[in-house]
C-alpha positions in Angstrom: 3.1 37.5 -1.5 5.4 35.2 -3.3 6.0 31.3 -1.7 8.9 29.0 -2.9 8.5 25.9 -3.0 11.2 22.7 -3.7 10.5 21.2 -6.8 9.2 17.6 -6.2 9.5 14.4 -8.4 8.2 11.5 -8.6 10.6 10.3 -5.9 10.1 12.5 -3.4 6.3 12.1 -3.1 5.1 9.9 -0.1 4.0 6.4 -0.9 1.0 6.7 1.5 -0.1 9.5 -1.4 0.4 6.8 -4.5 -0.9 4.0 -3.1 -4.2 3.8 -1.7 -5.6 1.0 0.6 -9.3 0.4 1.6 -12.4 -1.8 2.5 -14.5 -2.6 -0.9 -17.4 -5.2 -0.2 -15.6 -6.2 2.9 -12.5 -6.7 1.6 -8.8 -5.1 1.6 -8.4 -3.4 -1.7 -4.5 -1.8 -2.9 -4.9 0.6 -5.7 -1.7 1.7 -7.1 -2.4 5.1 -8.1 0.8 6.1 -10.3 1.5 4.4 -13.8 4.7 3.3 -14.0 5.7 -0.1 -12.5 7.3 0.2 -9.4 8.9 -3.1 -7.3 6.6 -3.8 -4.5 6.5 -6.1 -1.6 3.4 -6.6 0.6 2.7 -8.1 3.9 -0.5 -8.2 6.0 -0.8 -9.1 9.5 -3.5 -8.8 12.4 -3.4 -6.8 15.5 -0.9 -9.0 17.1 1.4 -9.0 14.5 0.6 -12.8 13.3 1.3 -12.9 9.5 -2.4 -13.5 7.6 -1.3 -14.4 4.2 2.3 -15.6 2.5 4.0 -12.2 1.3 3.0 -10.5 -2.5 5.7 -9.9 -4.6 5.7 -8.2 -7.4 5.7 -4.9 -10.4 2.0 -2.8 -9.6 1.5 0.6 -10.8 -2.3 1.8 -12.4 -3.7 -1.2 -10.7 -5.8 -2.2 -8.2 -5.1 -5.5 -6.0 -8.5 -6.7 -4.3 -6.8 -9.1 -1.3 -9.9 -11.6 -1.4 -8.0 -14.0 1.6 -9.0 -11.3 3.6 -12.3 -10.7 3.7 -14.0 -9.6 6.8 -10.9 -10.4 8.9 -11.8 -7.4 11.3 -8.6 -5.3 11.9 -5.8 -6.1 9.4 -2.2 -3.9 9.1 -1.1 -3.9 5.3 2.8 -3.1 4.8 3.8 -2.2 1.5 7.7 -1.9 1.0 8.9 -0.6 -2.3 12.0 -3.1 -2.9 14.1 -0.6 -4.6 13.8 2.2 -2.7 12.9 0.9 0.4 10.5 3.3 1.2 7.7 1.3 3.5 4.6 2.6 4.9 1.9 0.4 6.8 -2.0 0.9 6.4 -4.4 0.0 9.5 -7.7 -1.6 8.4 -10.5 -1.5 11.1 -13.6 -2.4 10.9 
């Protein structure tokens, strides 16, 4: 049996597979699993869509970003949009 497969770099691998968002003593945690800096920006709003904290802005890659405002606010969607690609993918926190 032989399988073929495209060859796939850096830019072709889904975001939801480099970035990584989850509850760590009752808090939203973003951990930027690949090393190079990458433009990000990230929103986070509740169940209705009302914005919970101003927008982040910024370069992350190899990092993790703990969002302390947050803390046990219990169902929270967190948008990340990479600003140069803009590549977005949203991440549902429930409690």
């Amino acid at each position: 049996m032989v399988i073929v497969q495209d060859a796939v770099g850096t830019e072709d691998i889904p975001m939801d597979q480099t970035v990584d968002v989850f509850l760590q003593g009752g808090m939203p945690v973003i951990r930027f699993r690949h090393d190079d800096k990458r433009e990000y920006s990230i929103q986070a709003h509740n169940l209705l869509g009302q914005q919970l904290i101003a927008p982040i802005t910024g370069s992350f890659g190899g990092e993790t970003l703990p969002l302390e405002l947050l803390h046990m606010v219990p169902a929270t969607m967190i948008t990340l949009n990479n600003t140069v690609t803009g590549e977005s993918h949203t991440f549902k926190i429930l409690r």
